[in-house]
Jmol script that loads the backbone (N, CA, C; Angstrom):
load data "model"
ATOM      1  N   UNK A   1     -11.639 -52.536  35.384  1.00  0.00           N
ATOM      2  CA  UNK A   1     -11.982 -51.200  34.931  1.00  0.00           C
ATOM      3  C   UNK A   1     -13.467 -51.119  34.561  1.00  0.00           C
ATOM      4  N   UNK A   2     -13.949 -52.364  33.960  1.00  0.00           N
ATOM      5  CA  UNK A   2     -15.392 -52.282  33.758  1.00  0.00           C
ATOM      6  C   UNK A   2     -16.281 -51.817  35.292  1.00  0.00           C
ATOM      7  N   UNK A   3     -16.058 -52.420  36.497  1.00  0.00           N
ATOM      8  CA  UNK A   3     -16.667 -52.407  37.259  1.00  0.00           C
ATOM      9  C   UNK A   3     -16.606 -50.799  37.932  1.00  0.00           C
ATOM     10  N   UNK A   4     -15.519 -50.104  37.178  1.00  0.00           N
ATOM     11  CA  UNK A   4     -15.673 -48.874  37.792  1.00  0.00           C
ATOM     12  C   UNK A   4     -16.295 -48.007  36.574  1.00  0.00           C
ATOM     13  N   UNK A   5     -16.541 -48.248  35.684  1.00  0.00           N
ATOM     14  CA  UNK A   5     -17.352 -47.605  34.655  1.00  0.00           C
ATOM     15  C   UNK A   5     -18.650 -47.960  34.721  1.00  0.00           C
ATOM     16  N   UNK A   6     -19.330 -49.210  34.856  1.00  0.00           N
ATOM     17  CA  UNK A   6     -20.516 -49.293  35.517  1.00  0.00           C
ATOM     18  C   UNK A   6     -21.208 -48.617  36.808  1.00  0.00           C
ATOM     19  N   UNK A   7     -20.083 -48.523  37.657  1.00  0.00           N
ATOM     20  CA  UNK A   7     -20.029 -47.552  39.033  1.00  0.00           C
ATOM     21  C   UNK A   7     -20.388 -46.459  38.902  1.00  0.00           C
ATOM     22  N   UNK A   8     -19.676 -45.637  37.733  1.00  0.00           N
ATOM     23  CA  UNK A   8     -19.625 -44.298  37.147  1.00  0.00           C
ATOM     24  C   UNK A   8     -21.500 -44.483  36.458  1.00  0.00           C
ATOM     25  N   UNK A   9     -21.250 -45.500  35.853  1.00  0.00           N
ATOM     26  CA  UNK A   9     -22.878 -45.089  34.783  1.00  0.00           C
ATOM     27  C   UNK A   9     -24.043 -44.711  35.649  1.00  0.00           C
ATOM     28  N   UNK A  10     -23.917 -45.948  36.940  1.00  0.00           N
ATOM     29  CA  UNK A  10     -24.836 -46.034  37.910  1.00  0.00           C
ATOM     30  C   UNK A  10     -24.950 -44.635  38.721  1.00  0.00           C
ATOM     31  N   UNK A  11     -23.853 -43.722  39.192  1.00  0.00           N
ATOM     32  CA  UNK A  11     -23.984 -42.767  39.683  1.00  0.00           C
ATOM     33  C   UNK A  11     -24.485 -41.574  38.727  1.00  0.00           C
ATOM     34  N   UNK A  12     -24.124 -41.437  37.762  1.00  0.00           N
ATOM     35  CA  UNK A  12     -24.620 -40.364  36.693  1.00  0.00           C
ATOM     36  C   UNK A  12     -26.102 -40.842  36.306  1.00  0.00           C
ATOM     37  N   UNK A  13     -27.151 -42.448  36.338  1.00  0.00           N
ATOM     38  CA  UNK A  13     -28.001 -42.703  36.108  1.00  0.00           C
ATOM     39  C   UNK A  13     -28.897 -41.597  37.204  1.00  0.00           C
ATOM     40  N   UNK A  14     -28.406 -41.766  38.737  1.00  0.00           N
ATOM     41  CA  UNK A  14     -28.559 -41.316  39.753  1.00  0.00           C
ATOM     42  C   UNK A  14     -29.099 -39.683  40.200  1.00  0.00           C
ATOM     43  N   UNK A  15     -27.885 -39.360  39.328  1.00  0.00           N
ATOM     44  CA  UNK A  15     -27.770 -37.848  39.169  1.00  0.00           C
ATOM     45  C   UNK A  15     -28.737 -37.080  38.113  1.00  0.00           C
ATOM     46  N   UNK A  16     -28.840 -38.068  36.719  1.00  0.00           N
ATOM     47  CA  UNK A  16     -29.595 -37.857  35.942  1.00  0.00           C
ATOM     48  C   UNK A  16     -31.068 -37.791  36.664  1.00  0.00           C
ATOM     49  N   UNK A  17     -31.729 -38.719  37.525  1.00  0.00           N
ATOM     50  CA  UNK A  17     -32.888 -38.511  38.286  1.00  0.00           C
ATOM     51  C   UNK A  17     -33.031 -37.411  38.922  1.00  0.00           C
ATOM     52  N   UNK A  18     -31.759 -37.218  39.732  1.00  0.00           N
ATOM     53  CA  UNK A  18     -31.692 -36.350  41.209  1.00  0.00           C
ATOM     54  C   UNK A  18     -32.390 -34.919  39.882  1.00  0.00           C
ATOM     55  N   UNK A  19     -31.794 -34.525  39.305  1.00  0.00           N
ATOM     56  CA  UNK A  19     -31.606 -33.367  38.509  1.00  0.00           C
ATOM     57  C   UNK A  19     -33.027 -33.011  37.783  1.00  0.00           C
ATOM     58  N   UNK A  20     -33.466 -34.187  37.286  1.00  0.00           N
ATOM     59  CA  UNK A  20     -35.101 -34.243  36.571  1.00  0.00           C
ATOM     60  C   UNK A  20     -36.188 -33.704  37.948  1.00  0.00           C
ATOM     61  N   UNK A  21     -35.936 -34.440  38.898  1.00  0.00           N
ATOM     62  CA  UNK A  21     -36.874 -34.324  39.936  1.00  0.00           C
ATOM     63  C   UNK A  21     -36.961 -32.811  40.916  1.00  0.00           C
ATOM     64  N   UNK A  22     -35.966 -32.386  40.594  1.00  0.00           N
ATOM     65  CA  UNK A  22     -35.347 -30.760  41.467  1.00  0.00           C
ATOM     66  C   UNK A  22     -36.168 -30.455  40.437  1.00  0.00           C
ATOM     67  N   UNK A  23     -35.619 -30.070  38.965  1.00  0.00           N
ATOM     68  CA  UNK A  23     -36.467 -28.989  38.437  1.00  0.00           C
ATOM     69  C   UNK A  23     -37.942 -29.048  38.321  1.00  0.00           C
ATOM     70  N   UNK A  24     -38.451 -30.494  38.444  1.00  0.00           N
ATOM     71  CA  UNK A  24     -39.372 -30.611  38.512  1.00  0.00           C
ATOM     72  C   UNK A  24     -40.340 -29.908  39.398  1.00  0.00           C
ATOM     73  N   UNK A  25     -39.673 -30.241  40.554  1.00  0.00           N
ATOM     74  CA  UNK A  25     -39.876 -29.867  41.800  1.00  0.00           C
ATOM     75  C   UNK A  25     -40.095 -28.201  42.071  1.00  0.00           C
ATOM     76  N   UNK A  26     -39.544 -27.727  41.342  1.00  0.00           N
ATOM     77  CA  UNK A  26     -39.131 -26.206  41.456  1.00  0.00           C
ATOM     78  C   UNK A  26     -40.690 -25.560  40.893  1.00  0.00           C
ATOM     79  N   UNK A  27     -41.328 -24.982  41.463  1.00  0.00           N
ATOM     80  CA  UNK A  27     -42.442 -24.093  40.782  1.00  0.00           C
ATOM     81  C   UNK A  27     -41.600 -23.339  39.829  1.00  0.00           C
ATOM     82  N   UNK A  28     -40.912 -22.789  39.709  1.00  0.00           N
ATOM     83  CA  UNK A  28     -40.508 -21.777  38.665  1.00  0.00           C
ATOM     84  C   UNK A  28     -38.349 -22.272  38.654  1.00  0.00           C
ATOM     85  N   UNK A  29     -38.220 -21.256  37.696  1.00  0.00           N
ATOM     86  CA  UNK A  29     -36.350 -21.340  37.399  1.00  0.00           C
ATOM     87  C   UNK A  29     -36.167 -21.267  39.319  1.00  0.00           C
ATOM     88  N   UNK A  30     -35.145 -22.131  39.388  1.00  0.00           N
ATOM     89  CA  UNK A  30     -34.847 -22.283  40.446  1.00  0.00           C
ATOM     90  C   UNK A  30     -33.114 -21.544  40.499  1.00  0.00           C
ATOM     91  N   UNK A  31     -32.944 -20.471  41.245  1.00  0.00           N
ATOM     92  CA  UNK A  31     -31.545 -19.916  41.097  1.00  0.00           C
ATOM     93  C   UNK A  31     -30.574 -20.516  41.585  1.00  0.00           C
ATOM     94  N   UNK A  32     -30.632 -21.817  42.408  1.00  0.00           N
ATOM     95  CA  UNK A  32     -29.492 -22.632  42.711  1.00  0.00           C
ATOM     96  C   UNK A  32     -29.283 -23.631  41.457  1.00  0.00           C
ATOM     97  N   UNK A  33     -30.273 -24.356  40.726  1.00  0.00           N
ATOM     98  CA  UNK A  33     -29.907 -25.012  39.977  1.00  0.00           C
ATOM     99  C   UNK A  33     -30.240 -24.660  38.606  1.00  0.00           C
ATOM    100  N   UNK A  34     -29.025 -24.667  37.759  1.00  0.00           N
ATOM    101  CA  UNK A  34     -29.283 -24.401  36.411  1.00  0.00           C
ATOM    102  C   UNK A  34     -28.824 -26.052  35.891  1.00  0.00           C
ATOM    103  N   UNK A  35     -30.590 -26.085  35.293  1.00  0.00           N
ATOM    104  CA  UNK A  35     -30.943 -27.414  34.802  1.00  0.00           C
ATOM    105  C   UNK A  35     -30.022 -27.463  33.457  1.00  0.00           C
ATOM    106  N   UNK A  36     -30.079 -26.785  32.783  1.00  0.00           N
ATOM    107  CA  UNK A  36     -29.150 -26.194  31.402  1.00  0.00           C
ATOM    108  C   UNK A  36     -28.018 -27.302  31.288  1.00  0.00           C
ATOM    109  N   UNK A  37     -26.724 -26.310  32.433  1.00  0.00           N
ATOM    110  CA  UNK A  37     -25.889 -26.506  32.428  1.00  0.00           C
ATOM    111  C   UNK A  37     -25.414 -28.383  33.540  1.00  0.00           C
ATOM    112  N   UNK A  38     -26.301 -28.456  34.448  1.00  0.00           N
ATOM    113  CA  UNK A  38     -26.447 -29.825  34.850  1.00  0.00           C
ATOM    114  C   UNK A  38     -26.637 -31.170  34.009  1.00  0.00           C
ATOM    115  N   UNK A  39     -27.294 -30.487  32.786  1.00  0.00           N
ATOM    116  CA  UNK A  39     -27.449 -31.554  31.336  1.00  0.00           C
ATOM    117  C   UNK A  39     -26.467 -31.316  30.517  1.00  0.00           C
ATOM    118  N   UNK A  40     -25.748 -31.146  30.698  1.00  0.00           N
ATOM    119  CA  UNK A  40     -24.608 -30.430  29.438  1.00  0.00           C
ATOM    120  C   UNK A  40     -23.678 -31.670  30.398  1.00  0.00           C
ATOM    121  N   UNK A  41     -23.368 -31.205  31.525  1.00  0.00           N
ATOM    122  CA  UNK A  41     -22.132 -31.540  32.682  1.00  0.00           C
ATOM    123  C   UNK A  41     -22.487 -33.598  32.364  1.00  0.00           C
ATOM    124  N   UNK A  42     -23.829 -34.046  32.646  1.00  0.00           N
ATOM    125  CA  UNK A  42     -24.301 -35.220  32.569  1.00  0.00           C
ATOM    126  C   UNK A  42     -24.072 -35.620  30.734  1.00  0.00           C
ATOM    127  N   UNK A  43     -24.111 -34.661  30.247  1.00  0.00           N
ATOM    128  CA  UNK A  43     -23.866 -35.263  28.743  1.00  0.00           C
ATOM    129  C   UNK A  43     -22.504 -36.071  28.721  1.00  0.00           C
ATOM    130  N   UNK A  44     -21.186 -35.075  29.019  1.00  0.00           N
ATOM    131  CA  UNK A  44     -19.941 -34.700  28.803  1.00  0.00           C
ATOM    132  C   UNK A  44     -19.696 -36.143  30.208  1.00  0.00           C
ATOM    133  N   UNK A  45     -20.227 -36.209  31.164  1.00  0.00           N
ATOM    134  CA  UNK A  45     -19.572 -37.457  31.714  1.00  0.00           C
ATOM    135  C   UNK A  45     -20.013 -38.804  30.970  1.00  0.00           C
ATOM    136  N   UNK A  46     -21.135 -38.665  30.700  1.00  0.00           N
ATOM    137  CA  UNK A  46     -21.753 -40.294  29.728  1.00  0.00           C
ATOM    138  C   UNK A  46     -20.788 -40.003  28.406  1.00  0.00           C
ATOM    139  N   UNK A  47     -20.137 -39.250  27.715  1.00  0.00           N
ATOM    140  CA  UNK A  47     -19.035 -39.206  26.668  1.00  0.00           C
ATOM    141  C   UNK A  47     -17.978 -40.285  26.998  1.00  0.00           C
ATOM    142  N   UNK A  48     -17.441 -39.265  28.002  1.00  0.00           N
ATOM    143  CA  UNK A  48     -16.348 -39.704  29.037  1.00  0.00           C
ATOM    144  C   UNK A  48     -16.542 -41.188  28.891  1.00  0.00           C
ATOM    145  N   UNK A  49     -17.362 -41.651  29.271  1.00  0.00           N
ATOM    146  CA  UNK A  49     -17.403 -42.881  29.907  1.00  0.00           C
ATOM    147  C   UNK A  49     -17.476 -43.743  28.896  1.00  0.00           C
ATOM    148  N   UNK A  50     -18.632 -43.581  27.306  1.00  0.00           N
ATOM    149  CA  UNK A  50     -18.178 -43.939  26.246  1.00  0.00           C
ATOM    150  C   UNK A  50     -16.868 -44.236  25.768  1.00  0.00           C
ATOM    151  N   UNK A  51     -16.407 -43.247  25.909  1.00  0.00           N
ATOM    152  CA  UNK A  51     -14.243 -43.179  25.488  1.00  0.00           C
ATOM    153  C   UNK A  51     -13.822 -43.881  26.217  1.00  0.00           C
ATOM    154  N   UNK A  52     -13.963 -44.194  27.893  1.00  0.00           N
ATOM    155  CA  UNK A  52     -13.359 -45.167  28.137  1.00  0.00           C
ATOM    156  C   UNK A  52     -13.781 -46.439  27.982  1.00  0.00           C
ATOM    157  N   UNK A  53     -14.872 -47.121  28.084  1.00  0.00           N
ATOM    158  CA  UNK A  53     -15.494 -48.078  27.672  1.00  0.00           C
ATOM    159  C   UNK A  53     -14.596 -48.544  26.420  1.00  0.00           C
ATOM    160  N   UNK A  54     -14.483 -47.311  25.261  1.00  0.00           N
ATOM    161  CA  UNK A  54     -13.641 -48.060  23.949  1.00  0.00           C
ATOM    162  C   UNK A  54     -12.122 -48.024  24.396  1.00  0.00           C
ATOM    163  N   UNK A  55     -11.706 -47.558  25.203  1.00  0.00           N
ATOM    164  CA  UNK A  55     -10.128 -48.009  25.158  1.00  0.00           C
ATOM    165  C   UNK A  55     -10.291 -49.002  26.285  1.00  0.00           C
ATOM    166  N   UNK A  56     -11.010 -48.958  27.254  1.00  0.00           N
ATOM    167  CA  UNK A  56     -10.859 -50.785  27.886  1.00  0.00           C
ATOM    168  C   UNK A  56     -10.844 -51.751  26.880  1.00  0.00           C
ATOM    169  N   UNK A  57     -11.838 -51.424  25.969  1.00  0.00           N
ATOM    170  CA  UNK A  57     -11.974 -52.777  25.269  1.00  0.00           C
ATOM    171  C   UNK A  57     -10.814 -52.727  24.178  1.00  0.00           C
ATOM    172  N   UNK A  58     -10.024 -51.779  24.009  1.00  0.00           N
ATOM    173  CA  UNK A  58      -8.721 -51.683  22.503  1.00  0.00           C
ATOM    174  C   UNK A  58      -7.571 -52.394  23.728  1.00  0.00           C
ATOM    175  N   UNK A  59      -7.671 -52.234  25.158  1.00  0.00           N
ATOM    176  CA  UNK A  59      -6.593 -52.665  26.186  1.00  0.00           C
ATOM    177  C   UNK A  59      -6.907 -54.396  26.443  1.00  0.00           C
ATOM    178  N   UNK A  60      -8.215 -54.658  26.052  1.00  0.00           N
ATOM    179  CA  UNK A  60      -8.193 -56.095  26.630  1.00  0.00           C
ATOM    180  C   UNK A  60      -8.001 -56.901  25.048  1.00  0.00           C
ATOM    181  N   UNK A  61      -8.265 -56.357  24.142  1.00  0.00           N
ATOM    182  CA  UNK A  61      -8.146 -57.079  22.673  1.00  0.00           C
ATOM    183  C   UNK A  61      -6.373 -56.910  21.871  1.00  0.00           C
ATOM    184  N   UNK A  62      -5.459 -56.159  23.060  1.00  0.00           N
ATOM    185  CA  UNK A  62      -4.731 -55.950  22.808  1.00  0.00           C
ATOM    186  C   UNK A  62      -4.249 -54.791  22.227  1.00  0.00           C
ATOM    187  N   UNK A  63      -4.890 -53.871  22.120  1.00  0.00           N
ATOM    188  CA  UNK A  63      -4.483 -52.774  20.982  1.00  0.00           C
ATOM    189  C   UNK A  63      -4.533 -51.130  20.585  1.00  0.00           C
TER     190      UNK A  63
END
end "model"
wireframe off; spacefill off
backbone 0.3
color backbone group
């Protein structure tokens, strides 16, 4: 399970770039991407992934 939560970190690390570099990129608000809500979405999966991280480790310590 670790190796698919690292999988997960690595792709959201990914996304976290992809997302910096668009708005960057954008002379002005760009109407396809709302940077806003793309950081909110990237918050709420690195949570995610926190929470599971702690119940792998309550599943391998037994508990």
């Amino acid at each position: 399970m670790m190796q698919a939560i690292r999988a997960l970190e690595r792709a959201i690390d990914r996304l976290e770039q992809d997302v910096e570099g668009l708005v960057s990129a954008a002379s002005g608000p760009s109407p396809g991407i709302d940077a806003a809500a793309a950081r909110t979405a990237l918050r709420s999966l690195d949570s995610l992934i926190t929470e599971l991280k702690g119940q792998d480790v309550k599943e391998q310590v037994g508990g």
